[in-house]
N, C-alpha and C positions, 0 to 999 in steps of 0.2 A: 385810106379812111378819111372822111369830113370834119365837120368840126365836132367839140367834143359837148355833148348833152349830158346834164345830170337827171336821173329818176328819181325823184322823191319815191320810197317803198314803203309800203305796211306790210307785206309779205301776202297779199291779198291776188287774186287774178286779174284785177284791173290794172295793178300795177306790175305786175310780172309781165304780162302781155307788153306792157308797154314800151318796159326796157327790151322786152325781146326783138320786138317789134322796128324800135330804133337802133337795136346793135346791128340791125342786116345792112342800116343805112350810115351808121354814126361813131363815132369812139363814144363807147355809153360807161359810163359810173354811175353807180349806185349811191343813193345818199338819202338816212331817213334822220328822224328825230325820238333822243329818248324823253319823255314829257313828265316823268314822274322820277323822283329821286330813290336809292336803293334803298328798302324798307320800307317808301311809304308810296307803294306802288296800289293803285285800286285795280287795276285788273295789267295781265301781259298789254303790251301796244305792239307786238308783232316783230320786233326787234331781231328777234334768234330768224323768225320764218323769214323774213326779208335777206338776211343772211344766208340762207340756204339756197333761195333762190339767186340771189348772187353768185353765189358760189357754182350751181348748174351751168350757169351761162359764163362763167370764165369772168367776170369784170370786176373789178375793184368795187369796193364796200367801204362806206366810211358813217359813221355816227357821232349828230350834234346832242349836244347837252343843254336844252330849255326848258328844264322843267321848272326854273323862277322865272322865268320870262311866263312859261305856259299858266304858273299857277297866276301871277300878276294879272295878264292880260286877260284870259280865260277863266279860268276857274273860280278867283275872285270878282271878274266881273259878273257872270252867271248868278252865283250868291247872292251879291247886290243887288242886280236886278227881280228875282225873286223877293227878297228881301223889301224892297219897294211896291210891293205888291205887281209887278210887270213880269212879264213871261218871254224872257232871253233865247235867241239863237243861236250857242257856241258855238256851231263851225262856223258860221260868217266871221266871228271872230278873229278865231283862229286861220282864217285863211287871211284875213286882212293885217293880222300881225303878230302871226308867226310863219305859216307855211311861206305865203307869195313877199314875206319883208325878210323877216328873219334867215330862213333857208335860203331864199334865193339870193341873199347875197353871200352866203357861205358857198351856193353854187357857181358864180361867181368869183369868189376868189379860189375854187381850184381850179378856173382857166376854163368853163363850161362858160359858149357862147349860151344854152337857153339850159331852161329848168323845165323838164316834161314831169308830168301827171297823168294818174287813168281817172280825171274825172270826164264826166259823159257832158263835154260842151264844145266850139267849136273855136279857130282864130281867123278872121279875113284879114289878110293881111295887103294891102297895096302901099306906091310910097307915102314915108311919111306917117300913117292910116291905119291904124287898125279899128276892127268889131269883133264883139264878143258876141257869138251866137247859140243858138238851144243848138244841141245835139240832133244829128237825124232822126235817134231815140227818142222819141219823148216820151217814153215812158220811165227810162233813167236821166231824163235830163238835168242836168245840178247847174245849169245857167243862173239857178236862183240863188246859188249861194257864192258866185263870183261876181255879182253885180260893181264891189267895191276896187276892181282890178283897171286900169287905167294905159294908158299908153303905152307909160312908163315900164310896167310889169310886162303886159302883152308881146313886146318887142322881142321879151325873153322867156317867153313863155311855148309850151305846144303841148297841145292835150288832142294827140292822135286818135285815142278811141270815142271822140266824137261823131269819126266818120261810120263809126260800126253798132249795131244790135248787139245787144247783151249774148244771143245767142250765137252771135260769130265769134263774138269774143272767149265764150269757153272752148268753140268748138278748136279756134286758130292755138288756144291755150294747149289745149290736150293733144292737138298737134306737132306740136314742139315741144311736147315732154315735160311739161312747167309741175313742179312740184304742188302750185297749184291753183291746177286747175281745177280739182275739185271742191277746192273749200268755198264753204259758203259763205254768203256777204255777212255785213256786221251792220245791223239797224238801230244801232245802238249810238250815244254818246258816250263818246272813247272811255271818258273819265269815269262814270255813273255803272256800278258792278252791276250785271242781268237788268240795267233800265230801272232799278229803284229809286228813283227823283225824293221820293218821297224820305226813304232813308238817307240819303245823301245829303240834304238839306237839313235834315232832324240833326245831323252830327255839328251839320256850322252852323245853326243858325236855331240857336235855342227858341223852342215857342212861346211866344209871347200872345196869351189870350184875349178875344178881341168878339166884339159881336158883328152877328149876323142879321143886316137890315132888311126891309121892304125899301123899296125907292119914296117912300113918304116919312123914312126915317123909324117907321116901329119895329123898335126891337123883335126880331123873333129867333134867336137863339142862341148860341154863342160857339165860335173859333179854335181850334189850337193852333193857330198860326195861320198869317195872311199865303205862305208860301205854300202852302198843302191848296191853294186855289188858283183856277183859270178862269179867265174867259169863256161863256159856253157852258161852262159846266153843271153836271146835273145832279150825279151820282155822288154819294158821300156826303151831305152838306147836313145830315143828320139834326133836322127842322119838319112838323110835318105841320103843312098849312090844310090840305084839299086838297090844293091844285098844283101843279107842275109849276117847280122854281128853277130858273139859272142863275148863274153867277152873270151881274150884267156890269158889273163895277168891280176892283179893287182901288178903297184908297188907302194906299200905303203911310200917309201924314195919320188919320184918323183911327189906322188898324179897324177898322171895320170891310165886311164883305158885303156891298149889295148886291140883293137877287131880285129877279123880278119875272115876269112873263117869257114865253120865248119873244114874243113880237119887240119886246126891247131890244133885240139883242144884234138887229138889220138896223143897218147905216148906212148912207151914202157918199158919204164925206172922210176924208181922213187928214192928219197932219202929221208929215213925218221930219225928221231929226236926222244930223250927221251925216245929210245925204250925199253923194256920192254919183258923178254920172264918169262914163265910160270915157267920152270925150276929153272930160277933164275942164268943162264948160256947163253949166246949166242950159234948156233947150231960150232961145229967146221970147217969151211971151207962153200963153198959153198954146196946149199941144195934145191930140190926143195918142192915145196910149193904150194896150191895155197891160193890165197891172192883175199881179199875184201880191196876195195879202199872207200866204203862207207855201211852204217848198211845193205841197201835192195839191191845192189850187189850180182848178184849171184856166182862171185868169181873166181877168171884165173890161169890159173897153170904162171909160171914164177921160176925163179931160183934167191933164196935170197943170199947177198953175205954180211956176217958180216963186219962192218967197224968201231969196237971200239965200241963210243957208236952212233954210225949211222948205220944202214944197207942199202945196194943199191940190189931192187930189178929189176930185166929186166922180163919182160912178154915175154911168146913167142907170142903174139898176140895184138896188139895196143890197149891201151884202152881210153877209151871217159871222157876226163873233169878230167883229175887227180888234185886232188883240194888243195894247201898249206893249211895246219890249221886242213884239214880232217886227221883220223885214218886209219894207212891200217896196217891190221889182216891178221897172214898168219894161215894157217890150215894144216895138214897132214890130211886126210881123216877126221873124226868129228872131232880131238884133236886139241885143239888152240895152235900153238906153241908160240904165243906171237904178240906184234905188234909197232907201233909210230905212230910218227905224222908228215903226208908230209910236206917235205921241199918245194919238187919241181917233175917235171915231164919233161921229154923230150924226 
């Protein structure tokens, strides 16, 4: 047997596959995370089924303990950013520090030269070299939420069912007997019980009443809370003017929500924060790119223009609902060159 690989598990088929997939080649152990403390659990995180499937395939099972790390880093930031009137993407989070920092170095210290995953992306690896690429899938592709993954990480990293279709991956599942292959995926944020953001938020984050602008400042109605709003949005804003309003602003300092036409709501410009390229380098100069503004975004060429640790990208082509708080990924043809997190849009 070769060297020894850890599986991060949810008990899910992506990752059962995976460790299966790596025990024909590797000494595989299993290794998940529990994120939530006993009692004050919001929904299972898959802990027992991960388990199970463990147990199927004969490999060692082991379980860390981050659920102040997860609530710290995650779930308090989430909040916050809500809270500021911006609209958060927990798993980029959570994969930037807790999955690919945390875990992997617990994977790590049991003697695992790499840490595998079943997320749908890919590793080119030469000396010295790596890139982080979309998945053959692009219809599962999750490239967009590993932008923040670097050398350093990738060295020790392998996410095998990049090379595969969702539909090989159940069929190769139920092939080899995996407890499960039949369950289905989770669209959800892990934390958020049935996807209610809105009750979620209501419990941390008491409403604080606030109005609802036109972009010329006249009041037209009023808030229970900036965090019950997004970018885009249309539905619920319980105002009636005539005509069709979005939400084309949150300011968070102000607690007010502005709405305005749809046509406010196309940008071409953005400026993103905390960025992050794969390299471990910013590109030298201006560069083009194209860039996803959100995970299911099919992605716009534009020309990225380094700015320290900000970069300002311009699209050639306006795009719809650029969202402060969201991730925007740029890409060279599959390779991710890296990404942030929107400031602003104009």
């Amino acid at each position: 047997m070769g060297d020894r690989v850890a599986v991060a598990m949810s008990g899910g088929v992506d990752s059962s596959l995976t460790a299966a997939l790596l025990r024909e080649r590797y000494e595989v152990i299993g290794i998940t995370m529990r994120l939530w403390s006993a009692g004050g659990a919001e929904r299972a995180n898959g802990v027992d089924d991960a388990c199970r499937v463990c147990q199927s395939l004969g490999i060692p099972f082991h379980v860390f303990e981050f659920a102040p790390q997860f609530q710290a880093h995650v779930v308090d930031y989430f909040c916050e950013e809500y809270r500021r009137g911006r609209t958060p993407n927990p798993c980029i989070i959570c994969n930037q520090k807790i999955k690919f920092d945390l875990l992997l170095k617990e994977a790590l210290k049991l003697g695992a030269v790499y840490l595998a995953t079943g997320h749908y992306a890919r590793i080119d690896a030469s000396p010295g070299s790596y890139r982080l690429l979309k998945a053959i899938d692009q219809s599962k592709d999750q490239s967009y939420f590993l932008y923040g993954l670097g050398h350093e990480e990738l060295k020790h990293l392998r996410f095998p069912l990049g090379e595969y279709r969702k539909d090989e991956v159940r069929r190769m599942a139920a092939e080899r007997g995996l407890p499960s292959s039949g369950k289905g995926e989770s669209q959800e944020v892990c934390f958020i019980p049935n996807g209610n953001y809105r009750s979620f938020l209501t419990r941390r984050l008491p409403p604080i009443r606030g109005e609802i602008i036109d972009l010329n400042g006249r009041v037209l109605g009023g808030h229970q809370g900036i965090a019950r709003y997004t970018i885009g949005q249309r539905q619920g804003l319980g105002i009636a003017t005539g005509e069709r309003r979005y939400v084309i602003r949150i300011d968070g300092w102000a607690n007010t929500v502005v709405v305005g036409p749809e046509e406010e709501l196309w940008s071409d410009t953005l400026t993103a924060s905390r960025v992050s390229f794969v390299s471990g380098e910013p590109p030298q100069g201006d560069i083009e790119v194209s860039a996803k503004i959100r995970s299911r975004s099919p992605g716009a060429k534009g020309v990225l223009s380094p700015r320290g640790e900000f970069f300002e990208l311009r699209f050639y082509e306006p795009q719809r609902a650029i969202t402060p708080g969201q991730a925007v990924v740029c890409y060279q043809g599959e390779e991710v060159l890296g990404g942030g997190i929107i400031e602003n849009g104009s």
